[in-house]
Each structure stands twice: as C-alpha cells, then as structure tokens.
N, C-alpha and C positions, 0 to 999 in steps of 0.2 A: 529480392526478399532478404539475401542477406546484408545487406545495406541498412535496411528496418530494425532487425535484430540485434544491429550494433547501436542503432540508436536506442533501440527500450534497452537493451543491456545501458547505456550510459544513463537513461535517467532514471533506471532500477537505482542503479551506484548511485545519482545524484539525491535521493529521494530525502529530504528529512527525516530522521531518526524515527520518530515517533509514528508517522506516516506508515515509515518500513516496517515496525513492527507488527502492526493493524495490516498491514498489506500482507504481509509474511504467513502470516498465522492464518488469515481469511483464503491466501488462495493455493499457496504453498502444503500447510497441513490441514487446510479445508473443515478449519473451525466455525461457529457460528458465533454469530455478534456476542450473543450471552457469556459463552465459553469463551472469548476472546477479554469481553470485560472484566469476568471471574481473574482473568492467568494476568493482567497489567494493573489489573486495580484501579479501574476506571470505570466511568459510567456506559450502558449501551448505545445512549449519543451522543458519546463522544468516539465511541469507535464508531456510530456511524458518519458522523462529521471527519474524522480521521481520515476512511476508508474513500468519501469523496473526495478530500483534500489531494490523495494519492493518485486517484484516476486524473482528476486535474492535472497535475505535473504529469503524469506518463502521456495523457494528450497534448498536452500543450510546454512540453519538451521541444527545442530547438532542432532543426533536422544536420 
C-alpha cells in the first residue's frame, strides 16, 4: 500500500493547477460544486468538467 500512496502523492504534486484547485476544495475542505464556483469564479460545469479532469490524471497516473 505504501507504494500507492507514493504514487497518488506524485500525481496529487503532478496535477495541473486548475484541476488542484477544484480537487482541493471538493475533497480536502469538502465544498460543493456551487461553493466551489462561487470562491474561483467559475462556472458549475466547469468545476464539474475540472473535478473529472483530476480523477482522470490520479487514475491514469504512471505507476
């Protein structure tokens, strides 16, 4: 397991900015899309387009 956890730590680190923010906010301070759009100034689909963006990369991150 700890092997895993070095891999999502590297493509947490690797993640495009915009991504991490949307990622950040959704699971770290456990905001909702709305409240997330409100605080970046963005649309709610585009955080939601964002928020899959970011699962994409943390699945299909390099082992």
């Amino acid at each position: 397991m700890n092997r895993e956890l070095r891999r999502l730590r590297r493509a947490i680190q690797a993640m495009p900015d915009p991504e991490w923010q949307v990622f950040l906010r959704a699971r770290y301070r456990d905001l909702d899309y709305f409240q997330i759009a409100a605080e970046l100034d963005i649309t709610v689909s585009e955080v939601e387009r964002l928020l899959g963006d970011a699962m994409v990369h943390l699945t299909q991150f390099p082992k």
